[in-house]
C-alpha positions in Angstrom: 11.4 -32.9 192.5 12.0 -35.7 194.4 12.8 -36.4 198.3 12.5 -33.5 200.8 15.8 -32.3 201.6 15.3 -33.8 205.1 14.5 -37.0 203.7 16.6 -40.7 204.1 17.0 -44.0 201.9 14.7 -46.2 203.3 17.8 -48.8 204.4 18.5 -49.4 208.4 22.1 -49.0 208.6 24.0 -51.9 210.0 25.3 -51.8 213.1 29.2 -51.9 214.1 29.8 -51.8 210.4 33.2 -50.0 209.6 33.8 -48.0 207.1 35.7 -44.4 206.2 34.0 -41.3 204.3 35.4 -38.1 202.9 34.4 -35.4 201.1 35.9 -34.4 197.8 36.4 -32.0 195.2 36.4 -34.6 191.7 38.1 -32.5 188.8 36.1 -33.5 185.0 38.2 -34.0 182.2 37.1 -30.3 180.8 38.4 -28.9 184.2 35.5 -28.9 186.0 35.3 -28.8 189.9 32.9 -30.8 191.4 31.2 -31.6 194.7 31.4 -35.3 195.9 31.3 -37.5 198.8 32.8 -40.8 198.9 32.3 -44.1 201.7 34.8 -46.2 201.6 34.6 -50.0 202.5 38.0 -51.0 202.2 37.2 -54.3 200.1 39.7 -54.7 197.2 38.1 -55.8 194.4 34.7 -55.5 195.4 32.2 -53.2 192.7 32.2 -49.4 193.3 29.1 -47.6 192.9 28.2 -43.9 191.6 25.4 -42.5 193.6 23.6 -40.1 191.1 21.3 -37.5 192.8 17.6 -35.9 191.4 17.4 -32.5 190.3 18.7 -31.1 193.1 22.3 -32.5 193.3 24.2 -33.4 196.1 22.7 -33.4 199.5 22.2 -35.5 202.4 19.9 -38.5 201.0 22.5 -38.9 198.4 25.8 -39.2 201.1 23.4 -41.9 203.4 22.7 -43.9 200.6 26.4 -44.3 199.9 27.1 -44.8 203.4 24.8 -47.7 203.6 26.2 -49.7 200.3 29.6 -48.8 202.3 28.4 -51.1 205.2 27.4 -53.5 202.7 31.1 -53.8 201.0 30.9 -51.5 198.4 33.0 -48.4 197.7 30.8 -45.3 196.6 30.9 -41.7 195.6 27.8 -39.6 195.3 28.3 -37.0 192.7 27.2 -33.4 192.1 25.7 -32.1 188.4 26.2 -28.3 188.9 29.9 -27.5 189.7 30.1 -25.7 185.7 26.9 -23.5 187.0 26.9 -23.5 190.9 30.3 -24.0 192.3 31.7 -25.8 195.3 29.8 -23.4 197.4 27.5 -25.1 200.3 23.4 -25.3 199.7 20.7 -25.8 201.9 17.1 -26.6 201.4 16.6 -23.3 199.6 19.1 -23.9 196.7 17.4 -22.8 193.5 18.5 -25.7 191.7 15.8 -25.4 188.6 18.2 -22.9 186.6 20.6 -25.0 187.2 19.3 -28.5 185.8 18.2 -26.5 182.6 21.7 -25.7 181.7 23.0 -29.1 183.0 23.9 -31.5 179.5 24.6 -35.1 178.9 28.3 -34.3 178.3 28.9 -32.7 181.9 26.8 -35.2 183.8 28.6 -37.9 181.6 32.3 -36.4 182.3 31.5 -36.1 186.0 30.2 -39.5 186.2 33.7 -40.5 184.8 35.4 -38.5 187.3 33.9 -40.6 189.9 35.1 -43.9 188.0 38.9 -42.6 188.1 38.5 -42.4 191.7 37.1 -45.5 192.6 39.1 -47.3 190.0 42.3 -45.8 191.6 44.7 -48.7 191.9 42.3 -51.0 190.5 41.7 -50.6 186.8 39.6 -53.4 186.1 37.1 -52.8 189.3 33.5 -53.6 188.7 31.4 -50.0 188.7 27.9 -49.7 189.2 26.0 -46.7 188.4 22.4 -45.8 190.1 20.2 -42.8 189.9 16.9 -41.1 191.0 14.7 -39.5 188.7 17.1 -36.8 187.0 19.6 -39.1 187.6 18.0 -42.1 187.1 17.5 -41.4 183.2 21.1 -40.3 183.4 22.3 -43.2 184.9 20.7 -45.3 182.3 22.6 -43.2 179.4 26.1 -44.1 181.6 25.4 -47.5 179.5 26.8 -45.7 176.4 29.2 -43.5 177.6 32.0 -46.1 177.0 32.7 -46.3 180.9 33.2 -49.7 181.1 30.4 -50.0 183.6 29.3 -53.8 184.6 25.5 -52.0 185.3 23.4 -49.3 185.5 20.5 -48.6 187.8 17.4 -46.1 188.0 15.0 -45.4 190.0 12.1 -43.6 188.2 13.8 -42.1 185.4 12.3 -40.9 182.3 13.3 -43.5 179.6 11.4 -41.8 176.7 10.7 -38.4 177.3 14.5 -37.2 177.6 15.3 -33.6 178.9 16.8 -30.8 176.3 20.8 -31.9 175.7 19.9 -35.5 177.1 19.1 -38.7 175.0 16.4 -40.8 175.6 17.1 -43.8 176.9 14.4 -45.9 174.6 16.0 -43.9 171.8 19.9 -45.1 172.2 19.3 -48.7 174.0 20.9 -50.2 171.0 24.0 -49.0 172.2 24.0 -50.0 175.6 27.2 -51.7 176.6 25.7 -53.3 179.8 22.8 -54.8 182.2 20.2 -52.3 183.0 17.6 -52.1 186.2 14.3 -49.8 186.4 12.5 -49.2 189.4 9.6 -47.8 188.8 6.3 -46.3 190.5 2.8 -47.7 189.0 1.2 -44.7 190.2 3.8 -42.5 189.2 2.2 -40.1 186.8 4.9 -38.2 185.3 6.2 -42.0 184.3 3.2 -43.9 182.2 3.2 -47.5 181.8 3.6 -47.0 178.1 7.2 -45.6 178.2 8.3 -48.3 180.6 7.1 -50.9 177.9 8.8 -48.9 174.9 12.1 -49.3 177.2 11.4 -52.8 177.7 10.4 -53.3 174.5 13.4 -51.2 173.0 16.1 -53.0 175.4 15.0 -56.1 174.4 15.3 -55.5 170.3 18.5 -54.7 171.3 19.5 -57.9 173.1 20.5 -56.3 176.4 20.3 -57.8 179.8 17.4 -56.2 181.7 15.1 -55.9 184.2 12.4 -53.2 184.9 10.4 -53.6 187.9 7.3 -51.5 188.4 5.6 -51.3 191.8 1.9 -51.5 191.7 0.9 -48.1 193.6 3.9 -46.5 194.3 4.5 -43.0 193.5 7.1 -41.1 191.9 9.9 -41.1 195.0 8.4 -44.1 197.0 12.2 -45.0 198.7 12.0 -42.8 201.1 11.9 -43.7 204.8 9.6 -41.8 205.6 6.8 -42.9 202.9 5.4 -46.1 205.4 3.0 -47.5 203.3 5.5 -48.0 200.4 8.1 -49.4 202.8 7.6 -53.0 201.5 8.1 -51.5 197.7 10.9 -50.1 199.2 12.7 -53.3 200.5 12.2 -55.0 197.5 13.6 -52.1 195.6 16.7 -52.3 198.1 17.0 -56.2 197.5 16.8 -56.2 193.9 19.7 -53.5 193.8 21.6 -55.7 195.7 21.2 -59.1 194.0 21.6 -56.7 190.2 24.9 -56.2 192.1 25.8 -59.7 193.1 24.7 -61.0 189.4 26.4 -58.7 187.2 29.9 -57.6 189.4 
């Protein structure tokens, strides 16, 4: 698991800044109803961004950190995995999400991430989209690179890129077919995450000619952005930056 359900993104929100959020019910291609919650900036053209929650789906971390790109210029919608299995109903800290992410596959997260993309590429086809991801969905934002989204990047933060989950590929395993620029940020003391897969990513994204960059903070656990984690708050800015500038570089 990652953040406490009471956590926040480890990103002072910027004062005055305007922008509009909803929530919304996204509808997959295979009918599916899914939770969502979108910040809007208002910037035509600018790059959207899906937000990909951990294990536990949607919840609060998820809708701040896609207030604060908002303030920043970007469009986003932070998605929800378990819309097949646990409905539109509302969840609190208790939500017994394990049964859940077991029954969760590649092909659902993949055709709710697309979801998302209709939205944000509503009246602008040919919008720059950004995908990034925490653990769970920081693998999974990864394997958005070959789901023929038409994605300019994808991000993750601590994601498994060997070790993939039943009914997910591993990233190291289909990097050959990844259609766009990748960034991995990733905990040096993160021991569900050792150094060796990072390098058999690097290794395997590089064989493959893609545009990459995975960052590994020396000392930082498994979930360091969190605001609430002090002495990983300089990891954590760095992380914030580099998201930004992978942004700026590749939308």
């Amino acid at each position: 698991m990652c953040f406490d359900h009471d956590a926040h993104p480890p990103i002072e929100p910027i004062s005055g800044a305007a922008f509009a959020t909803e929530r919304l019910v996204l509808t997959s291609a295979d009918g599916t109803d899914s939770l969502a919650y979108a910040a809007g900036a208002g910037q035509p053209g600018s790059p959207g961004i899906v937000v990909m929650p951990d294990v536990r789906g949607l919840f609060a971390f998820y809708e701040e950190l896609a207030d604060r790109f908002a303030e920043r210029g970007f469009d986003a919608v932070a998605i929800d995995y378990f819309g097949r299995t646990a409905g539109l109903d509302d969840r609190d800290a208790d939500f017994d999400f394990w049964p859940h992410v077991e029954k969760a596959t590649q092909a659902g997260v993949t055709a709710d991430v697309a979801a998302a993309i209709q939205h944000l590429r509503s009246g602008d086809a040919d919008r720059p989209i950004f995908t990034i991801g925490f653990c769970f969905g920081g693998s999974s934002s990864w394997l958005q690179a070959v789901a023929g989204h038409g994605l300019s990047g994808v991000i993750g933060f601590y994601g498994r890129p060997v070790a993939g989950r039943p009914e997910f590929s591993a990233p190291a395993d289909v990097a050959g077919d990844f259609e766009c620029a990748v960034l991995g940020l990733m905990g040096g003391a993160d021991e569900s995450i050792p150094q060796t897969d990072i390098a058999a990513f690097d290794d395997a994204l590089t064989a493959a000619g893609v545009s990459h960059e995975l960052h590994t903070y020396d000392g930082a656990p498994h979930s360091f952005f969190d605001r609430s984690a002090d002495e990983h708050a300089e990891a954590s800015a760095d992380a914030w930056e580099r998201v930004l500038k992978f942004i700026e570089a590749y939308g």
